[in-house]
Each structure stands twice: as structure tokens, then as C-alpha cells.
C-alpha positions in Angstrom: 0.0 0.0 0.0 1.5 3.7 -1.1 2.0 5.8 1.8 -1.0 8.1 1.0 -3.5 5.3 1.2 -3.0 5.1 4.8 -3.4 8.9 5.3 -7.4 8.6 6.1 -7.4 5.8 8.5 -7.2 7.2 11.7 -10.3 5.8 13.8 -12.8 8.8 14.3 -14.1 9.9 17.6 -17.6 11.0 18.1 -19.3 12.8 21.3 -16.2 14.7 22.5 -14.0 14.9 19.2 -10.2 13.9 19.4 -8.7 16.1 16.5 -4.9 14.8 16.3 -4.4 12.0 14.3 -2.1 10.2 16.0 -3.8 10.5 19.7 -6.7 9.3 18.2 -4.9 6.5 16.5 -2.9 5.5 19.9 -5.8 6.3 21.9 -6.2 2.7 22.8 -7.4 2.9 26.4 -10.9 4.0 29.1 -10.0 5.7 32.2 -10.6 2.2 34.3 -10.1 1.6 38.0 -7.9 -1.5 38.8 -9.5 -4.2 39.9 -9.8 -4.1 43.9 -6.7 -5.9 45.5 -5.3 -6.0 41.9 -2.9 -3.4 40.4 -3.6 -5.3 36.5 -5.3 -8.2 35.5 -3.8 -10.6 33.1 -4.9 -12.9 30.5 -3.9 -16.7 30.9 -1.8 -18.0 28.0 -0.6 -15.2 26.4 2.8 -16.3 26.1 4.0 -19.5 23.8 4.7 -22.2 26.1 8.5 -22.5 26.8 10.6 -24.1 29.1 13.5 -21.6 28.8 12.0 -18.5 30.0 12.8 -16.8 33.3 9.8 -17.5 35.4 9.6 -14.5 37.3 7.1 -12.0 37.0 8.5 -8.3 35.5 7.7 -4.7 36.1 8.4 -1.9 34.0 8.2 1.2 35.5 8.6 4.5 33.6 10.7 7.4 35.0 9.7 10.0 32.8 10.1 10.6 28.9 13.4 12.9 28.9 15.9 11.6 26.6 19.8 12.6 25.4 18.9 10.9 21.9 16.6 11.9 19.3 16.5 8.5 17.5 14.8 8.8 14.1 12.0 5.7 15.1 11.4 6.9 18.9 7.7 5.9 19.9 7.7 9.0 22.1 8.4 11.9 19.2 8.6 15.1 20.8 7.6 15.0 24.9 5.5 17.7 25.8 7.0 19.8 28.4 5.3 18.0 31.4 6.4 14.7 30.0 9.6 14.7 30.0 9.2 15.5 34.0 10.5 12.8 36.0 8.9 10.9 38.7 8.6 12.2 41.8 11.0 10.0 44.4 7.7 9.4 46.7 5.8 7.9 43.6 8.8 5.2 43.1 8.8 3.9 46.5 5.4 3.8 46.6 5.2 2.2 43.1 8.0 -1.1 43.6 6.5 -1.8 47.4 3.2 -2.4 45.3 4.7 -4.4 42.7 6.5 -6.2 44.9 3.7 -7.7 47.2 1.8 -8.7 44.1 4.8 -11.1 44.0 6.7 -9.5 41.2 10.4 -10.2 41.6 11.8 -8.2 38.6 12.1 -4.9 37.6 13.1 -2.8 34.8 13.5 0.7 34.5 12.8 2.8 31.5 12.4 6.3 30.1 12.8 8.2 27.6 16.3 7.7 29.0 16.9 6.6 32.6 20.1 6.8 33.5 19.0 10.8 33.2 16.5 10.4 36.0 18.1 11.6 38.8 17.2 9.2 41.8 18.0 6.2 39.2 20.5 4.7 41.6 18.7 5.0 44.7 15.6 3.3 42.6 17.5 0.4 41.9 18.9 0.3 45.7 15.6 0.4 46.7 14.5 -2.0 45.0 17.0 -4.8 45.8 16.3 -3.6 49.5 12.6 -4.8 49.4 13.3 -8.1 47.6 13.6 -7.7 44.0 16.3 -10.4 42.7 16.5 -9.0 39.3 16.9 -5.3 38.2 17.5 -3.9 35.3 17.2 -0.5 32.7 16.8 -0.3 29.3 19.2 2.6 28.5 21.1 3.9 25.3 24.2 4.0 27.5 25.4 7.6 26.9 25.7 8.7 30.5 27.3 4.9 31.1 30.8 5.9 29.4 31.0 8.2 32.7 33.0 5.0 34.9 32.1 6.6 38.3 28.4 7.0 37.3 28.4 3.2 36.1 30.3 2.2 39.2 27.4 3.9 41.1 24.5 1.7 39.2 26.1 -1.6 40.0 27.2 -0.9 43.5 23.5 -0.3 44.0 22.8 -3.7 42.9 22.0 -3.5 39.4 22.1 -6.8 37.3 21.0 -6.6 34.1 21.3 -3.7 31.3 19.7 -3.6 27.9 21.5 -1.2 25.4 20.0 0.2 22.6 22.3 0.2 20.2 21.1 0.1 16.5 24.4 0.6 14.1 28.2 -0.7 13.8 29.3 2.5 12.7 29.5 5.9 14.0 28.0 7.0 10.1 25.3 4.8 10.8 24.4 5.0 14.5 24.9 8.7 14.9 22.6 9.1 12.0 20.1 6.9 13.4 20.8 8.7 17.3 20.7 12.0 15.6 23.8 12.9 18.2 27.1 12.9 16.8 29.8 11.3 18.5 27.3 8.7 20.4 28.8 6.0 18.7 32.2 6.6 20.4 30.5 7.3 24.0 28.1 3.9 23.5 31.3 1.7 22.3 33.4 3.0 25.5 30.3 2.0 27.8 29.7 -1.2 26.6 33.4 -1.9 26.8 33.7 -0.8 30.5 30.3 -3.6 31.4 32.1 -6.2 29.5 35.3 -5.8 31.4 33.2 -5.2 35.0 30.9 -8.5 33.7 34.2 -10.4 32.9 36.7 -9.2 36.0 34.1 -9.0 38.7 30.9 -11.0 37.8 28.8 -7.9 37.3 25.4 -7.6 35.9 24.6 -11.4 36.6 21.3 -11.3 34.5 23.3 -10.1 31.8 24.5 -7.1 29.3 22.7 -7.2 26.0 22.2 -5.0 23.0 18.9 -4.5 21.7 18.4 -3.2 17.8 15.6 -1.4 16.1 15.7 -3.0 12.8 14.5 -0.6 10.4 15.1 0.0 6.8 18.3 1.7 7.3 19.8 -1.0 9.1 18.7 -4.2 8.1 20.6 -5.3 5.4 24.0 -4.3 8.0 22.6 -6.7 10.4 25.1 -10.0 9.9 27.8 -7.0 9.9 26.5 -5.5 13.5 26.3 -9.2 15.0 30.0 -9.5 14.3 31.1 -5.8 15.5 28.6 -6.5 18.6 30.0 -10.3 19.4 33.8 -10.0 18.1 34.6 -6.3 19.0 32.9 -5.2 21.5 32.6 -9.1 23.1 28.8 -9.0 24.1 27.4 -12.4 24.4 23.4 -11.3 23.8 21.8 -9.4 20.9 18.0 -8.7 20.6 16.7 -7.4 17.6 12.9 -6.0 17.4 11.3 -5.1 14.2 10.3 -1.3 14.2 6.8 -0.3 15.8 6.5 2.6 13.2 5.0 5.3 15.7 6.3 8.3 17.3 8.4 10.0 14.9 8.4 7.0 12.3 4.8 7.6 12.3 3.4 6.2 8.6 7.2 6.2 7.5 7.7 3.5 4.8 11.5 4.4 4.2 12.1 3.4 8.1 9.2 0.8 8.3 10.9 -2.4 5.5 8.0 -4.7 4.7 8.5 -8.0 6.5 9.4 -10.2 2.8 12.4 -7.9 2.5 13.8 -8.1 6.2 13.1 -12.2 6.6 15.8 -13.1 4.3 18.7 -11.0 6.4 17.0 -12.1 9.4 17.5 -16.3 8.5 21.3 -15.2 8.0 21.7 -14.1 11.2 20.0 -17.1 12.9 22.2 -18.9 10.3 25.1 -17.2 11.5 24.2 -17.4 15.3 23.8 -21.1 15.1 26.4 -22.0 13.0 29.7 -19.6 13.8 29.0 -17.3 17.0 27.0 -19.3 19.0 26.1 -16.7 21.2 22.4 -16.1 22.3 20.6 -13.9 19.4 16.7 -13.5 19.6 14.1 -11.5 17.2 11.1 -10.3 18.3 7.7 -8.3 16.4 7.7 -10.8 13.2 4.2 -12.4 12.7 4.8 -16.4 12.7 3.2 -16.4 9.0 6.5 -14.2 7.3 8.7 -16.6 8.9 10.5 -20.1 6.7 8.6 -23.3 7.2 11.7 -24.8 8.5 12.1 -21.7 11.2 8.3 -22.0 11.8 7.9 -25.5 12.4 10.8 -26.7 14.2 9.8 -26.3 18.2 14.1 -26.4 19.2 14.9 -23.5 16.9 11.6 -21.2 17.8 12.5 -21.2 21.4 16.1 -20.4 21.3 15.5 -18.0 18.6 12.1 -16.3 18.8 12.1 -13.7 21.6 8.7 -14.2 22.5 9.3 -17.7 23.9 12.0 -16.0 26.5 10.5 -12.6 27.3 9.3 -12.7 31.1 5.7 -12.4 31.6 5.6 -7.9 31.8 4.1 -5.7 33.8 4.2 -1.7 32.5 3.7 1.3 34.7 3.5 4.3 33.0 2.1 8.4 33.3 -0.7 9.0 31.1 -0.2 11.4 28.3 -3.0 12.0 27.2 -2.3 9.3 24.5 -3.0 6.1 26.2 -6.6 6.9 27.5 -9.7 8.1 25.4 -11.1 11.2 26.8 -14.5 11.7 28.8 -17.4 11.3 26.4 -15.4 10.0 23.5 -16.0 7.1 21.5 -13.8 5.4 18.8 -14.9 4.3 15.7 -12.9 2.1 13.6 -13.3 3.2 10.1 -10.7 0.3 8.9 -9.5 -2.7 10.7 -6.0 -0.9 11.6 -7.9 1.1 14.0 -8.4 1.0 17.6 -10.7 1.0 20.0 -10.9 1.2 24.0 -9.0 -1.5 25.5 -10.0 -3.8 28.3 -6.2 -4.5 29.5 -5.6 -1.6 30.7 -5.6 0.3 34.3 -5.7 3.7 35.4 -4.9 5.0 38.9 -6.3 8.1 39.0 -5.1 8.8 42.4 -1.4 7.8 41.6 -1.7 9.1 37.5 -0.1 5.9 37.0 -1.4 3.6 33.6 -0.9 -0.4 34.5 -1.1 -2.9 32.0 0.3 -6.4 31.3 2.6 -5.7 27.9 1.7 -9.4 25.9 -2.0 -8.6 26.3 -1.8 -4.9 25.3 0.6 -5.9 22.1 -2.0 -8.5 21.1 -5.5 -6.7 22.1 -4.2 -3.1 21.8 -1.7 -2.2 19.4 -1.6 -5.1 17.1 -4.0 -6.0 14.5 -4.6 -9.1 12.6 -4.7 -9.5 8.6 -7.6 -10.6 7.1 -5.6 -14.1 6.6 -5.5 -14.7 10.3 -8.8 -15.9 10.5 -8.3 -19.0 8.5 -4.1 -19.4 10.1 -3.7 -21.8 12.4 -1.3 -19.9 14.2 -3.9 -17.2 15.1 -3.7 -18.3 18.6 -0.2 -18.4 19.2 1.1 -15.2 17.0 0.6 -11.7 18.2 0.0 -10.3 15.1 1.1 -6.8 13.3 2.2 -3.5 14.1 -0.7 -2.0 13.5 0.8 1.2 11.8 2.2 -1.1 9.6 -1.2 -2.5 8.0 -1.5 1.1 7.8 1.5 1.5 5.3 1.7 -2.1 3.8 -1.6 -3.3 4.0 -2.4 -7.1 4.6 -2.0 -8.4 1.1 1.1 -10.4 1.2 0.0 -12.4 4.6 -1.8 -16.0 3.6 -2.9 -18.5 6.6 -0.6 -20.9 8.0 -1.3 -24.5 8.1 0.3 -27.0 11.0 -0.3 -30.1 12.2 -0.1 -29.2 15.9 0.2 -25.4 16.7 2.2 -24.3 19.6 0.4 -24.3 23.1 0.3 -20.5 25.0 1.5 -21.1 28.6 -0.3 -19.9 31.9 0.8 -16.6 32.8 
């Protein structure tokens, strides 16, 4: 589908009228109380079944949307003013002793950028002081180059750091950053966690980099696995296919259609499995793009399809005004790439916290299903597609998939 096909879509609102295209696109979610005693419910089996993922249950918890990138695909554009405010320290406490005696045992921080939040380190102490076993942040690393500052996160008790990381060049990543010189600062922080991992045992639940694949990168990606493994002597790459939102919003030069990534995707898992032998997962490909012989061999799924590994998420975020549809407000779909209001998610109005369980709102919420998947017989186990790519691409080159025995979800 061109990229003016798509530019009519949006769902329309009636009663009160939501004018912006994108809020009413995203606006996905009712104002809803959790239930009592509950901060989220959670569908059963929304996760493949799999007998290699981490059992315990995972929080995210949002710090605020301030960022020292301005990566070309970020979901959250341009932050309003009062999102890019942080969290107030009082709201954190109160926010991980809740998590925590609903029996969740990991936690992740995220942002915009958290490593910018300024009571980071006393988060992450705070949570390893009520319990939590595993802590983590998803960061792009910039402020991490600074040794004392990184020194400061682990002694705290940090033990696990994602790294966005999207480039093996400075050409490449800086464009993709839109900071010159990132490439430099993110090499020399990644290189100071592989020598504190390797001397000291740091980060025990691991250091890996996670890539946006997009349609600037893909085609470099057997060319980043090596720079990431060989050079820089990372053991764990995750690579997601782009959610075209935010500032990729209905882009189809950053947003590749899925036939045209799949074939550098199967070198890599070639690559992985037959020279570095390192752990290397994908994640946001519908089961239906993938080879037969990727698709229908159980072994190869669950050591390469990140949604067989990903712990069972929680997300805690601040409304903007985007996640919620106002008062009075009603979505109507006028295509089946629209939205409407979702039954997964929470709002605490008291707290201004949003709560929802990340599988359910990537398959209810922001993830729509081709007109194929209602004859596939992995309709039940695949989350579907982005769904501002139907909005690009359209559905036309997905067809049903036919198995003998599909793969079972597991309990939550």
C-alpha cells in the first residue's frame, strides 16, 4: 500500500471529538479503575509455552520521557514539556513496594532515558532492598561511558542492562541517534560492562544490545552481529522489528515490509547457530513471514524467537494523554488498523499511574490481525502486526498458515 492510502485511517471519535491523528490512532485505552486488590489483570496463556524462560514475574516502571537521543523511530516523538518531567522519588517507593507484594520479583526501568533520572541509583537500591532479585534498565548507554556513574548503578545492585544500540558505525548509529559522536560514548560503555561483567561478575542477569531493525539498518545486520559479538565481546543481541510510531509515524523508508527483512533475518539465525554461537533472539515478526523450516521446528523457535523468552511484563507508565480516550469520546474504527478502547488496561487516577500487562496490550491493543489470520492456524499463538504497519503495507502479502499441531500458549 503507497503511503497516502494510509493517510485517512485514523479511527474517528464522536461525542467529544479527538482532533490529532495520532492521539486518536494510539488512543487505545478508558480511564478504568484496577481491579480491587489488583494493580492489573492478566490474560492466561498469552505467552507461547516454553521451558527456557525466566519465570519471574517483570515490572516496568517509567521514569519519565526525557531523553539525550533523538532517534529517528522513537515511539515517544517530541515529549510535551510535562512529560519529560521525571517521577517524583515518593511515587517510586510507593510504586515497587506495590509491585513487589503482588509477588513480582523483577524490575526494569525505562524512560525516555533513565540513566538521566536523577534518583536512578537510589531506585535500583531500593528495589534490591525490598526483595527484588532482578533489576534492570533499558538505556542507550550515553551517561554509562562516565565510569564513576556506572560504578554507582552496580554498586547499588543493578544486574542486568539492555543497550540500545542500532548501528556498527559511527556514520550509521549517529545518523540513526541524531547525536554525533554517540557511537564513540556507547562503544566505550559497553566496553567498560564487558570488562566489570568479565573481572568482577557484574550484571549477573546479563548485558545485552537491543536493535531497532529498520530499513536503514537491516541489510548491515550480519555486519552489526559480528562488530557487537567479536569487538565489543557481548554475548546477547535482541533485535525488534520497528513499531512505526512516534516519529516513524506512517514512514515507509524506516518501516521495510517483512518479505524484504526475513531473508537478512534467516542469515543471522544462520550465523548465530552455526559460527558465533552466542544467544541472538528477534522479536515483532508475525509467525506467517517466517520459513517453514524456522516455523515448524519447536528447538529453533524457542532459542530464537524472543517471544518464547520474554518474562511475563508488567508496565507502569504516566498518562499522556495518549493512552486513555477522553470523557465522552468514542472510537470508531473506520478500517480494521484502528483501535478502540481496551479492556487491559488500568488507570490510577489517584497515583496518574497507567498499569497494564505488555503481551495482552501488544495483542488486544496495538496489534491488529490481517484478514488471513482468520483461516491461520497460528492465530492463537502469533501476536499479530504492528498495527501502523497495516496502515503502510496493507495485509495483502500475509496468507494462513497450516500446522499439524500449533504451539500451546502457557499460563501466565
Amino acid at each position: 500500500m503507497p503511503r497516502a492510502a494510509a493517510a485517512g485511517n485514523a479511527p474517528r471519535a464522536t461525542g467529544a471529538t479527538v482532533s490529532n491523528r495520532q492521539h486518536s490512532r494510539r488512543a487505545a485505552t478508558a480511564a478504568s479503575p484496577a481491579p480491587e486488590g489488583q494493580l492489573i489483570l492478566q490474560r492466561p496463556h498469552n505467552q507461547p509455552a516454553s521451558t527456557v524462560r525466566d519465570p519471574r514475574k517483570n515490572v516496568e516502571i517509567n521514569v519519565g520521557k526525557a531523553c539525550n537521543n533523538r532517534c529517528v523511530f522513537c515511539l515517544d516523538g517530541l515529549p510535551k514539556r510535562e512529560d519529560r518531567s521525571y517521577m517524583p522519588w515518593p511515587k517510586m517507593q510507593a510504586e515497587l513496594e506495590r509491585w513487589y507484594a503482588e509477588g513480582y520479583r523483577s524490575v526494569g526501568f525505562l524512560g525516555g532515558e533513565p540513566t538521566t533520572y536523577p534518583k536512578i541509583c537510589d531506585s535500583v537500591a531500593y528495589a534490591r532492598e525490598l526483595g527484588f532479585t532482578r533489576v534492570a534498565i533499558a538505556t542507550n548507554a550515553t551517561k554509562l561511558r562516565l565510569e564513576h556513574f556506572t560504578d554507582r548503578l552496580l554498586a547499588a545492585g543493578l544486574t542486568r542492562a539492555t543497550i540500545s544500540m542500532h548501528g556498527h558505525t559511527a556514520a550509521l548509529e549517529d545518523r540513526l541517534t541524531r547525536v554525533p559522536g554517540n557511537f564513540e560514548k556507547k562503544c566505550r560503555a559497553i566496553r567498560y560492562l564487558v570488562h566489570k561483567r568479565q573481572t568482577e561478575g557484574a550484571l549477573p542477569d546479563g548485558l545485552s544490545i537491543n536493535i531497532v531493525l529498520n530499513g536503514w539498518n537491516y541489510r548491515h545486520l550480519p555486519r552489526m552481529m559480528r562488530f557487537f559479538y567479536e569487538e565489543l565481546c557481548v554475548d546477547d543481541i535482541r533485535v525488534n522489528f520497528i513499531r512505526p510510531e512516534g516519529y516513524a509515524d506512517r514512514n515507509p523508508d524506516l518501516t521495510p515490509q517483512y518479505h524484504k527483512v526475513v531473508p537478512w533475518l534467516v542469515k543471522a539465525i544462520v550465523l548465530a547457530e552455526t559460527h558465533f554461537q552466542r544467544v541472538f533472539t528477534f522479536g515483532g515478526f508475525p509467525m506467517c513471514v517466517l520459513p517453514k523450516s524456522l516455523r515448524n521446528n519447536a528447538a529453533l523457535l524457542s532459542r530464537y524467537m524472543g517471544e518464547y523468552r520474554d518474562l511475563s511484563t508488567a508496565c507502569s507508565i504516566r498518562p499522556d494523554g495518549g493512552h486513555f480516550v477522553p470523557a465522552g469520546a468514542t472510537l470508531e474504527p473506520e478500517t480494521w488498523a484502528g483501535t478502540e478502547a481496551s479492556s487491559v488496561v488500568f488507570m490510577d487516577e489517584t497515583e496518574q499511574r497507567v498499569r497494564f500487562n505488555w503481551q495482552d496490550r501488544k495483542q488486544l491493543d496495538l496489534k491488529g490481525k490481517p484478514r488471513a489470520c482468520a483461516s491461520c492456524d497460528l492465530v492463537q499463538v502469533c501476536e499479530g502486526v504492528w498495527k501502523p504497519y497495516l496502515e503502510i503495507w496493507g495485509d495483502g502479502r500475509f496468507r494462513p498458515v497450516r500446522v499439524r499441531a500449533p504451539a500451546p500458549m502457557s499460563e501466565p
